[in-house]
Every structure is written in C-alpha cells, then in structure tokens.
The first five atom37 places (N, CA, C, CB, O) and aatype in JSON, in Angstrom:
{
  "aatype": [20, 20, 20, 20, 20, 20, 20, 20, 20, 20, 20, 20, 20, 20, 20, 20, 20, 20, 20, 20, 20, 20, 20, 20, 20, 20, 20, 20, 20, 20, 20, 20, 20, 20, 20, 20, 20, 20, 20, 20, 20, 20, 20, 20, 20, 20, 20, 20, 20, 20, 20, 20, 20, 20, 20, 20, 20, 20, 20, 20, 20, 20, 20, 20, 20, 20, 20, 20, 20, 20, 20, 20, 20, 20, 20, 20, 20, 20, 20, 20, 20, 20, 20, 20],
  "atom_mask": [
    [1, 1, 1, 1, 1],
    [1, 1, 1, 1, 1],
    [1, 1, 1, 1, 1],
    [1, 1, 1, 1, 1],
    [1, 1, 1, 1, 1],
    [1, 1, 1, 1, 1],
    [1, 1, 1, 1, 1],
    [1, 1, 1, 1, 1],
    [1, 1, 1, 1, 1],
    [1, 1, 1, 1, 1],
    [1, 1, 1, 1, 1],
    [1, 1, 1, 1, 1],
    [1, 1, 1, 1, 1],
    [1, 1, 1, 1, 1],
    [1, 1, 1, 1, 1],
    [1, 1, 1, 1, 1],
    [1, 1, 1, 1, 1],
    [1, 1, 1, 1, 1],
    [1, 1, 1, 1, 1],
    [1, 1, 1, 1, 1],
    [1, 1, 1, 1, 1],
    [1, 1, 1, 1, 1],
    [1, 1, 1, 1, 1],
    [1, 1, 1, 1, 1],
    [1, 1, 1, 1, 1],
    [1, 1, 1, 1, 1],
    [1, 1, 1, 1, 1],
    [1, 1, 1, 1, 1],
    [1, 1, 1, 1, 1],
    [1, 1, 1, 1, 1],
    [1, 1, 1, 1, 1],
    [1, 1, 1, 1, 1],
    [1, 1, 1, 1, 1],
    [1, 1, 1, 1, 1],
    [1, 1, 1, 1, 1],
    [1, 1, 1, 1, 1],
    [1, 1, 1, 1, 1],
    [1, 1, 1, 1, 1],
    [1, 1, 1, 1, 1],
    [1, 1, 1, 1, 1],
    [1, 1, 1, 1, 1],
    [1, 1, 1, 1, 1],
    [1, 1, 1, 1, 1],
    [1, 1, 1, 1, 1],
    [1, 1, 1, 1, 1],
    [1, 1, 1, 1, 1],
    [1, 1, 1, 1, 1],
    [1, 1, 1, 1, 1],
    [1, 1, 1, 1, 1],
    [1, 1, 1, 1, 1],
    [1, 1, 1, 1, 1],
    [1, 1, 1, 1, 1],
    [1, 1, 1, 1, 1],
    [1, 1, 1, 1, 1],
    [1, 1, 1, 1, 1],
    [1, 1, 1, 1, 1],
    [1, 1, 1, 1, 1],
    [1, 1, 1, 1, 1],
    [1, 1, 1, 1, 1],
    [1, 1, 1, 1, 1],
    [1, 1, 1, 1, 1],
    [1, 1, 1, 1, 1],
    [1, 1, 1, 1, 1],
    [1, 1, 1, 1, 1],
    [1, 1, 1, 1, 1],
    [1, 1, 1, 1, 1],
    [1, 1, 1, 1, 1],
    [1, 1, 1, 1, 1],
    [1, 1, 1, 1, 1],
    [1, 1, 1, 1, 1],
    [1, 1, 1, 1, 1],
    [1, 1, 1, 1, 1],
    [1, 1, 1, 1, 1],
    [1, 1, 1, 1, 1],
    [1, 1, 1, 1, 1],
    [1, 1, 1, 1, 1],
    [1, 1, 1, 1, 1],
    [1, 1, 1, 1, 1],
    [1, 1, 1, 1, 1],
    [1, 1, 1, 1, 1],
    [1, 1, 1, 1, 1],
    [1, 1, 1, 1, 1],
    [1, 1, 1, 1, 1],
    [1, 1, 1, 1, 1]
  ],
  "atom_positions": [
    [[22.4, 20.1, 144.51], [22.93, 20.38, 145.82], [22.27, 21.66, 146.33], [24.48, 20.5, 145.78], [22.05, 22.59, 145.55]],
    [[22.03, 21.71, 147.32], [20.72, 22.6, 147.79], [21.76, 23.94, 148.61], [19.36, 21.47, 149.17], [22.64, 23.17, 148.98]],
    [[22.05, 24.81, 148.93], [22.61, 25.92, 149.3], [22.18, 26.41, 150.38], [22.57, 26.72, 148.47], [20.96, 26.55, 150.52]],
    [[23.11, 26.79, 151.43], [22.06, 27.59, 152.02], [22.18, 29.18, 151.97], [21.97, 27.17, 153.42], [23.08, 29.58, 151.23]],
    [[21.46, 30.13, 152.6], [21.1, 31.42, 151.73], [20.94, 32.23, 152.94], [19.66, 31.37, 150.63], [20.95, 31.84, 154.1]],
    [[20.8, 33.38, 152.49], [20.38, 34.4, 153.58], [19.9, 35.81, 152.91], [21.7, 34.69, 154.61], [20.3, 36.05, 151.77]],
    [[19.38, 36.39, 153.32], [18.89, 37.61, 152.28], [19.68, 38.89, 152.42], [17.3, 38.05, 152.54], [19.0, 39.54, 153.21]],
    [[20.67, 39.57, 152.13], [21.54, 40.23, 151.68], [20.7, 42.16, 151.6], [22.0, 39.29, 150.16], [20.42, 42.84, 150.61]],
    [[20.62, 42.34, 152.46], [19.83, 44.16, 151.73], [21.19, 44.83, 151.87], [18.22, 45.35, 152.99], [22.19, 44.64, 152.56]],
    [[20.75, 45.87, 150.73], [21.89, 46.39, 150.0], [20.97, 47.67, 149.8], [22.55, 45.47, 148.55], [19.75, 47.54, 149.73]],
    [[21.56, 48.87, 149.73], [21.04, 50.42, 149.49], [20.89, 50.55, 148.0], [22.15, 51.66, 150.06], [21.08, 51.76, 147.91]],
    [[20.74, 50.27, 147.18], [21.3, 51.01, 145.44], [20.25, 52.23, 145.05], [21.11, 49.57, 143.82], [19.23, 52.29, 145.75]],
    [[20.41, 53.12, 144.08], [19.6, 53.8, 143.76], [18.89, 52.3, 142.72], [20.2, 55.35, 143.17], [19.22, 51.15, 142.44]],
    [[17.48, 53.52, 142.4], [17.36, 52.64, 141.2], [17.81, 52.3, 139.96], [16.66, 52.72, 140.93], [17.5, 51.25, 139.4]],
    [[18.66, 53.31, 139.42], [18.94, 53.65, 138.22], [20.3, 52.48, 138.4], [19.15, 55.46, 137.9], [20.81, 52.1, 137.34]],
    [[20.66, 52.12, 139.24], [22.16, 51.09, 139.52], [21.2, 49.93, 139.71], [23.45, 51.46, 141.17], [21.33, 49.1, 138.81]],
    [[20.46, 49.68, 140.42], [20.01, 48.31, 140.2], [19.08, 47.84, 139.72], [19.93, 47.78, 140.95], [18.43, 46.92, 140.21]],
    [[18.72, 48.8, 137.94], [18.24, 48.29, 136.87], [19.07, 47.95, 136.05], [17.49, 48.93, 136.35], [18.99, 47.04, 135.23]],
    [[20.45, 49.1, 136.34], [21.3, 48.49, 135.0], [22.09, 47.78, 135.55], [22.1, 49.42, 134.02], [23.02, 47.52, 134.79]],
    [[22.22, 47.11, 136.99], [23.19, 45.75, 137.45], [21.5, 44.27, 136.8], [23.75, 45.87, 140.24], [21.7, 43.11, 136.41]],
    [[20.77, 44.64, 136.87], [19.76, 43.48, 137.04], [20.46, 43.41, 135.03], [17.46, 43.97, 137.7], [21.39, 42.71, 134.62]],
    [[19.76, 44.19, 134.37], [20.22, 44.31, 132.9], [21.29, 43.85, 132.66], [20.33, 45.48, 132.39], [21.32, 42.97, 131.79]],
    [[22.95, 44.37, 133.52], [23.36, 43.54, 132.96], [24.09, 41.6, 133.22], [23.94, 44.41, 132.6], [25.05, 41.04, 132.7]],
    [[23.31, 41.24, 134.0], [23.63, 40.17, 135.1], [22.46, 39.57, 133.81], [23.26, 40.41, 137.27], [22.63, 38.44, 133.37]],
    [[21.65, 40.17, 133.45], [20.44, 39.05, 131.87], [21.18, 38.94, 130.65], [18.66, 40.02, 131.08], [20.92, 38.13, 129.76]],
    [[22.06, 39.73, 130.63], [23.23, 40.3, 129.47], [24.08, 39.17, 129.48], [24.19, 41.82, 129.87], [24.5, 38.85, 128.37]],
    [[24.45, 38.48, 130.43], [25.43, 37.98, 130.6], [24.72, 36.17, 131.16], [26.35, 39.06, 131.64], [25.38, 35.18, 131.5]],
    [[23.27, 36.33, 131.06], [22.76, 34.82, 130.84], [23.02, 34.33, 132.15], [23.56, 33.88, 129.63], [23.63, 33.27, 132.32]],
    [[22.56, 35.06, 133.16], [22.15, 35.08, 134.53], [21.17, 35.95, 135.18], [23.13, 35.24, 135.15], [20.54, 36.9, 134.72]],
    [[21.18, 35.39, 136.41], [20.46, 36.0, 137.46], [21.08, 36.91, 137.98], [20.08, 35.26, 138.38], [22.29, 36.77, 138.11]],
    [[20.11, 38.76, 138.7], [21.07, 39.08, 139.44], [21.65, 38.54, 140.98], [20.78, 40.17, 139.43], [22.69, 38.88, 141.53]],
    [[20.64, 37.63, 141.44], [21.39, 37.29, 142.18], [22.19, 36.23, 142.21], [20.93, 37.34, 142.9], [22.49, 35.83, 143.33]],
    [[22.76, 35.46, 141.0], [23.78, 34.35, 140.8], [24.92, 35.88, 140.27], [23.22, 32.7, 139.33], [26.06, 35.55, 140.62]],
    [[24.96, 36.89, 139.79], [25.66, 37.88, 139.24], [26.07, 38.52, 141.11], [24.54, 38.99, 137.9], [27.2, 38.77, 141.54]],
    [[24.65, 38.64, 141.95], [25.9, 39.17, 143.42], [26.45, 38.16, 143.8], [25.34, 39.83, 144.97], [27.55, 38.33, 144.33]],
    [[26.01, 36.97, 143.7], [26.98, 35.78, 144.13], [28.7, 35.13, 143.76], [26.19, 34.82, 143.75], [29.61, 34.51, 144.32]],
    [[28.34, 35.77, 142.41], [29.52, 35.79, 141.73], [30.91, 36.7, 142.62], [29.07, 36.48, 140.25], [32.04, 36.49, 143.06]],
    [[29.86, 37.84, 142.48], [30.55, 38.63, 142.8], [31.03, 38.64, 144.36], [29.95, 39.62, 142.35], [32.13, 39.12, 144.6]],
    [[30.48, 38.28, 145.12], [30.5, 38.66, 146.68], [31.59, 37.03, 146.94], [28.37, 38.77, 147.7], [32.47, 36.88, 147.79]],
    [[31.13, 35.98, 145.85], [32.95, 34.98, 146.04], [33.62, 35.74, 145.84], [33.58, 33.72, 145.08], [34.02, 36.2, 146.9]],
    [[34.26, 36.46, 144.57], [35.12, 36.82, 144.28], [36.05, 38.18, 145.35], [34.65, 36.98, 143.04], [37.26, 38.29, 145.53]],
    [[34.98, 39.01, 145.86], [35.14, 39.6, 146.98], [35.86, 38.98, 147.97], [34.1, 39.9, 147.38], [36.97, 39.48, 148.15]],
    [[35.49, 37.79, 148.86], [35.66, 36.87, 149.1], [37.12, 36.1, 149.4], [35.01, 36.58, 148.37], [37.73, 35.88, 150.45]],
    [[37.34, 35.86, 148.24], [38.68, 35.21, 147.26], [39.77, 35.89, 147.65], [38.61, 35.4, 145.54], [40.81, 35.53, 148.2]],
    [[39.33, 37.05, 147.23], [40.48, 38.33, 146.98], [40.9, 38.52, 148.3], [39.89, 39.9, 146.3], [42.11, 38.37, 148.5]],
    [[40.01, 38.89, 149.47], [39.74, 39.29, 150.79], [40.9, 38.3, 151.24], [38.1, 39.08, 151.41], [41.86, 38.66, 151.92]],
    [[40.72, 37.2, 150.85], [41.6, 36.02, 151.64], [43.03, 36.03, 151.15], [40.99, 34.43, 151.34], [44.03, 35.76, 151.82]],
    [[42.98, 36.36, 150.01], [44.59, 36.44, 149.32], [45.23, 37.34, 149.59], [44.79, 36.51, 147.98], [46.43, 37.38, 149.33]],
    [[44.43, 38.49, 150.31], [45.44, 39.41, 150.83], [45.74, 39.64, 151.84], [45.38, 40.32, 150.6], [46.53, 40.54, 152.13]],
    [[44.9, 38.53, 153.03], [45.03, 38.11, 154.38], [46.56, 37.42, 153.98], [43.63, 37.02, 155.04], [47.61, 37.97, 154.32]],
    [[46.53, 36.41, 153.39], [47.3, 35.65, 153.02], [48.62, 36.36, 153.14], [46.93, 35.16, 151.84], [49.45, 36.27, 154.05]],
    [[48.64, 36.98, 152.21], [50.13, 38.06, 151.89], [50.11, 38.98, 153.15], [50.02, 39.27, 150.22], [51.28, 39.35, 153.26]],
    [[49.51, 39.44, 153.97], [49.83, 40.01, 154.73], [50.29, 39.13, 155.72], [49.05, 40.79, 154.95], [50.79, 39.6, 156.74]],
    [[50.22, 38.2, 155.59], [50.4, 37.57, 157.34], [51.68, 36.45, 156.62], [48.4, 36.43, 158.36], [52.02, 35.46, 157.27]],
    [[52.38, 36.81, 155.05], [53.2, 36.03, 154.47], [54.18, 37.15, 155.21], [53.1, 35.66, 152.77], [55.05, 36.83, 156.01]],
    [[53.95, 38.27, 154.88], [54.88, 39.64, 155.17], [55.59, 39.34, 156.72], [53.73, 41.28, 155.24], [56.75, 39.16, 157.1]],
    [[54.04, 39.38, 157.48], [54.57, 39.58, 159.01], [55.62, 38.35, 159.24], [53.19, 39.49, 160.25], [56.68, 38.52, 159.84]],
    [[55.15, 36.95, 158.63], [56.57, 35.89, 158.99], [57.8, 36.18, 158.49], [56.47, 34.45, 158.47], [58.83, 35.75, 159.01]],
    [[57.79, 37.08, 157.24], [59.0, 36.86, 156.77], [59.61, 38.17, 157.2], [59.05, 36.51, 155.27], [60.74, 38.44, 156.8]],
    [[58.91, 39.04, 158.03], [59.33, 40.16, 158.91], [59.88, 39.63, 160.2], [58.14, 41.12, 159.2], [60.89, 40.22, 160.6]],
    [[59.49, 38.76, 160.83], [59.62, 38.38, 162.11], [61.12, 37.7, 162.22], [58.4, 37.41, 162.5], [61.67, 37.18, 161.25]],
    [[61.74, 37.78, 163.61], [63.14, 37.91, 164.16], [63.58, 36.31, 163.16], [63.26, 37.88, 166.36], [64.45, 36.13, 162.31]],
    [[62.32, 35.2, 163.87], [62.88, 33.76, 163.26], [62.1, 33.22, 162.02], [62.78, 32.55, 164.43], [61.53, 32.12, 161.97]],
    [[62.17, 34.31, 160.88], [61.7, 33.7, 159.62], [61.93, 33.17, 159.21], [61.55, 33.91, 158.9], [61.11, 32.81, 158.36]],
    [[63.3, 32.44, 159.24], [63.73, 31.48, 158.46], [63.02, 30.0, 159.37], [65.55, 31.64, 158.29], [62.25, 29.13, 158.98]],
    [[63.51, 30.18, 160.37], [62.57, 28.96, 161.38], [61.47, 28.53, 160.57], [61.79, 29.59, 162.93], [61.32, 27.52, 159.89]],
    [[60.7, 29.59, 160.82], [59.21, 29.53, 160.69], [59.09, 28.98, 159.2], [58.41, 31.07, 160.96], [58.5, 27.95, 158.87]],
    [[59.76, 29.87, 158.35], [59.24, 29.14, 157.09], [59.8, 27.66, 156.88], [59.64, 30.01, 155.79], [59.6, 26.95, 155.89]],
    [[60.6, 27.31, 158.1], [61.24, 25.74, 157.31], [59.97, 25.45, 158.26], [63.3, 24.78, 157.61], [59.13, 25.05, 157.46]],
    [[59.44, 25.44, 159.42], [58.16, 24.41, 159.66], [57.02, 24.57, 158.8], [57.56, 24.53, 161.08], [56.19, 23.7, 158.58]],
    [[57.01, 25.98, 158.21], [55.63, 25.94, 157.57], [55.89, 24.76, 156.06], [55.11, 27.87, 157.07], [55.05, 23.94, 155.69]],
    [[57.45, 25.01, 155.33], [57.46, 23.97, 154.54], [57.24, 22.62, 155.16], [58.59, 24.0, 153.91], [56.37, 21.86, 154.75]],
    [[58.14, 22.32, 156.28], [57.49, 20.96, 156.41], [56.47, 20.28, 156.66], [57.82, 20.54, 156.92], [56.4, 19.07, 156.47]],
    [[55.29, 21.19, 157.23], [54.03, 21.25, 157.56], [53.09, 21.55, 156.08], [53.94, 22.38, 158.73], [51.86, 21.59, 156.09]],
    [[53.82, 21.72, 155.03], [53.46, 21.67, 153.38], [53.77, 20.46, 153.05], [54.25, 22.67, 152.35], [52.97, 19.86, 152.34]],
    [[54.9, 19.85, 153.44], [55.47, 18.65, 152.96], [54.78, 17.63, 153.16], [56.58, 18.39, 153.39], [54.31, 17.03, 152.2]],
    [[54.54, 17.13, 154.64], [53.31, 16.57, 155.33], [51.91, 16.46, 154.6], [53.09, 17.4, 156.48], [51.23, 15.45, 154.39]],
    [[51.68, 17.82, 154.28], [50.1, 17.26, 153.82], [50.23, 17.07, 152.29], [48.68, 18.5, 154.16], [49.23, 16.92, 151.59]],
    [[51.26, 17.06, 151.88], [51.37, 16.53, 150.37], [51.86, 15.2, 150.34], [52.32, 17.39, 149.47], [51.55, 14.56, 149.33]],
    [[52.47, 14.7, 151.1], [52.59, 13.1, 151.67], [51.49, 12.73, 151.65], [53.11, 12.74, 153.06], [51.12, 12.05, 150.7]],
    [[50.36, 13.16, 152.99], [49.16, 12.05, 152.65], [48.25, 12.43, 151.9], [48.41, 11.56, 153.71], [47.24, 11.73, 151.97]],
    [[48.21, 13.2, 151.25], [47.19, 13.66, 149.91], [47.61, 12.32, 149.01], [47.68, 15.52, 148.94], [46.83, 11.56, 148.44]],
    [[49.01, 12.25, 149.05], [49.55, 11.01, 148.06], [49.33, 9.65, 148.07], [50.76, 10.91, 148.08], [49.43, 8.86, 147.13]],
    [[48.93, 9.37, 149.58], [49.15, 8.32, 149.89], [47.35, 7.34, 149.99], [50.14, 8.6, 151.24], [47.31, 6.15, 150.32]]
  ]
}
C-alpha cells in the first residue's frame, strides 16, 4: 500500500540527530519510520485530549444530561448497523 508523504524539516543539532538516527537502527528501523512512529503517536494523544476536553465542556454545559442521552443514542445507532 503506497503512502503518501511530504518532507517534514525539522531544526536538530547534530549531536540529537545522530543519536535519534542510532537509536531508531537500535530498535530495527528507520529514522524516518521512528518520526513516523512518533508524530502518530503525537497525533493520537493530540486527539484524546481534544476528546476529553470537549467531554468536559458537555458535561459542563446547562443540558448535559440531554446531550449525553443523544450522544448515547447516536452511540447506540451506529452499533446497530455495525451489527447488522
């Protein structure tokens, strides 16, 4: 499956991106499958705490209880036709 890509410049001294290249070979990779790794996981995280923040603001807001019974049923829904 073919990827698509973009070229990424980044500042490092050298002395940091001999011993990130070193240890990304250490670990039976590339460094750039080692920033890739890394820049999902960045990524990941980034979103999970979008997540929780915007879990906060509903369950802050006047009609949270509302809201969270549509967001369950709007959970419920897509676990119906996942099933079906």
């Amino acid at each position: 499956m073919a990827q698509d890509s973009a070229v990424l410049q980044v500042r490092l001294d050298e002395r940091l991106k001999q011993a990130f290249a070193d240890a990304a070979w250490r670990d039976s990779t590339t460094p750039s499958g080692a920033l890739r790794a890394l820049v999902q996981a960045y990524v990941r995280e980034s979103r999970r705490k979008e997540a929780r923040r915007q879990s906060r603001l509903v369950a802050a807001a006047p009609d949270a209880d509302e809201t969270e019974a549509l967001i369950a049923d709007v959970q419920d829904l897509g676990d119906a036709e996942s099933r079906s």
